[in-house]
C-alpha positions in Angstrom: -97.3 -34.9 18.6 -94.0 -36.1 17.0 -91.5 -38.3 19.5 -88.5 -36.2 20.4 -86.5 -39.0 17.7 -88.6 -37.7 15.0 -88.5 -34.4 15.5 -84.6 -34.6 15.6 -84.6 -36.2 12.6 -86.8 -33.8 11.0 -84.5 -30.7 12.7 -81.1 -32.9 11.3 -82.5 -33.1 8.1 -83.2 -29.3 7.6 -80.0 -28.1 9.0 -78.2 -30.6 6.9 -79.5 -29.6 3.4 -76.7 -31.5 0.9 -74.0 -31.3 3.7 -73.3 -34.9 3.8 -70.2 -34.7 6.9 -70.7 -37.1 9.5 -73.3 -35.7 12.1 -70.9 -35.5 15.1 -68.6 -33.1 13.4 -71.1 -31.1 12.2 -72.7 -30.9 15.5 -68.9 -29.8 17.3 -68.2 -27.5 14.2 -71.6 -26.2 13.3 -73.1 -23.8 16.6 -76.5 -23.7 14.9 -76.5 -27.7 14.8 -75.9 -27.6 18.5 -78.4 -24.4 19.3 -81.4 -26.9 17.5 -80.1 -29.6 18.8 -79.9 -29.0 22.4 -82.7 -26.7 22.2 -85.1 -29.5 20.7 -83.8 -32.1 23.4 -84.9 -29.3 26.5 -87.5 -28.4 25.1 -88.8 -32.1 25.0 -87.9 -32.5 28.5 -88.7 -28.9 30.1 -91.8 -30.0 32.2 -90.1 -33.1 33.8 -88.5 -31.8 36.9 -86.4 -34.7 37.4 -85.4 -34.9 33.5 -84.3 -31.0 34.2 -81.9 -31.7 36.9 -80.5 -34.5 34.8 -80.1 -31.9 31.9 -78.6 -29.2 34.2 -75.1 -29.5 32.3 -77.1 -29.7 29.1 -79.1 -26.8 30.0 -76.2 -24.5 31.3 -74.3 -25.0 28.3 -77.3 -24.1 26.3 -77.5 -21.4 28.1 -73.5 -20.5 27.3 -74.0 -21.0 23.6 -77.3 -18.9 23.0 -76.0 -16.1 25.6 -72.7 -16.1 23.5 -74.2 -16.0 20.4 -76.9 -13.6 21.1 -79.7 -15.9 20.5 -82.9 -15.8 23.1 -84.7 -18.9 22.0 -86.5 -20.0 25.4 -86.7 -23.9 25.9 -90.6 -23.4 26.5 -91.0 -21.7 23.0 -93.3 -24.2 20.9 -91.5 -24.9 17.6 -92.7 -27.5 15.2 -90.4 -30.5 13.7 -87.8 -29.3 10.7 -87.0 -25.7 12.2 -83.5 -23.9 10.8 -81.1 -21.5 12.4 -78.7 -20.6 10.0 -75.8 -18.0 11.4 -77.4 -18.2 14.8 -76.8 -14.4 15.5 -79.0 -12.0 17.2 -81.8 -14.3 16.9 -85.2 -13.3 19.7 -88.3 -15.6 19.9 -90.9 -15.0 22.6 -91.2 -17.7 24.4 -95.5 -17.5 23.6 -94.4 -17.4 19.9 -95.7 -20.2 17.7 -93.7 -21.8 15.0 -95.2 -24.2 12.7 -92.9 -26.9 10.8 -90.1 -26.7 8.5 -89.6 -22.8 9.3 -86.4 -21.2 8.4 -85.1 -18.5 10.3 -82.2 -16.0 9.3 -79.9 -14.0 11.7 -80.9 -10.9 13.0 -84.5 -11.8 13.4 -86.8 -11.1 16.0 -90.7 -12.8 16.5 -91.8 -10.7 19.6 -94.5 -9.8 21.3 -96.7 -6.4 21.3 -98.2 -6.2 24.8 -99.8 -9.6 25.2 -99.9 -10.0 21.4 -98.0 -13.3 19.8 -97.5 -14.1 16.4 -98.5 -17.4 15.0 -96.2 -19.0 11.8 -97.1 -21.4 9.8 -95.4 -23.9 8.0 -92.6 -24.1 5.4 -91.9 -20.7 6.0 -88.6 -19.1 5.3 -88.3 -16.0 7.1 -84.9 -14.0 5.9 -82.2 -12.0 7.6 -83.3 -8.9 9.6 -86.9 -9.1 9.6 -89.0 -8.2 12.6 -92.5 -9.7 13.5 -94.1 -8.3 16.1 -97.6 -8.3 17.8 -100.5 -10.9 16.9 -99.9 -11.7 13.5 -100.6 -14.9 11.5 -98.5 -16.1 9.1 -99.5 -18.4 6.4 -98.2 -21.7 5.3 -95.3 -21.0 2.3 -94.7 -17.8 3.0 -91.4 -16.5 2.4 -90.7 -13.0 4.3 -88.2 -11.1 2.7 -84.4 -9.4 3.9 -85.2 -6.8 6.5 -89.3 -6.6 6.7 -91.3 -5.2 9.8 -94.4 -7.6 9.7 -96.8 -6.4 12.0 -100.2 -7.3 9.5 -101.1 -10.9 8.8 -99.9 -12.4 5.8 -101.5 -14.9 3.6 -100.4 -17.9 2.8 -98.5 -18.9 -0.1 -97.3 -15.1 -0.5 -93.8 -13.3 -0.5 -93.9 -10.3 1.6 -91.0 -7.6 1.9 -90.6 -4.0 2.7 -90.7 -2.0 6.3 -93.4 -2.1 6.9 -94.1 -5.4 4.5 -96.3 -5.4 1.6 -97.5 -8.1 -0.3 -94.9 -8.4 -3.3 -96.6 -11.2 -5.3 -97.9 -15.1 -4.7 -95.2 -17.9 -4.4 -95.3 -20.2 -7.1 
């Protein structure tokens, strides 16, 4: 497992892309920057007790900025290094949800449960605006889900999915 520096720098270096403006001003401009940032940083710390009540301001204002925002992203929620919030609105992850590395999420999006079904993501996976994946579903490594899909079958990787409810649309090159 990654060191909580690492996987910073991995979660930094995806939000970034070619924005090249000094971290602390996108960090106090940018709310998905500080979502990641502060959810990466709990999350790291969420089974220390003592940590916890050190992070109490940390953790309330979290707990502002993802109520504000509509985002339910639970600090408990495991999320590999290199994960992407972009627009940070509407945004539901069950807390037994799996996210691999390098995964891309859009707004609107929702990885939920179906009873006590969870879906598993791989990596590199780009999952856009709108879609819903719910129950136990696997999702290969490259996959790219397109705008607005209901994903409720496993996909495979190195696919692009779309449609409600998604079909296979071709493999990604």
């Amino acid at each position: 497992m990654s060191s909580l520096s690492g996987k910073l720098k991995a979660d930094i270096k995806q939000l970034r892309g070619k924005d090249r403006k000094p971290l602390p001003v996108l960090f106090l401009t940018k709310k998905n920057y500080r979502i990641v940032i502060l959810y990466r940083i709990l999350n790291h710390f969420h089974k220390n007790t003592l940590a916890s009540l050190l992070l109490l301001p940390l953790s309330l204002y979290y707990r502002l900025m993802t109520n504000r925002y509509c985002v339910d992203l639970p600090v408990d929620t495991p999320i590999g290094e290199g994960f992407r919030l972009n627009h940070c609105y509407c945004v539901v992850v069950n807390r037994k949800a799996v996210i691999g590395n390098n995964v891309y999420v859009g707004h609107s999006v929702t990885i939920g449960s179906n009873g006590d079904r969870y879906p598993v993501i791989g990596n590199n996976v780009l999952i856009a605006p709108g879609c819903l994946i719910i129950g136990d579903v696997k999702i290969g490594d490259n996959v790219i889900i397109g705008a607005g899909s209901l994903v409720v079958k496993d996909v495979e990787a190195n696919s692009i999915v779309g449609g409600h409810p998604s079909k296979f649309l071709r493999v990604k090159e």
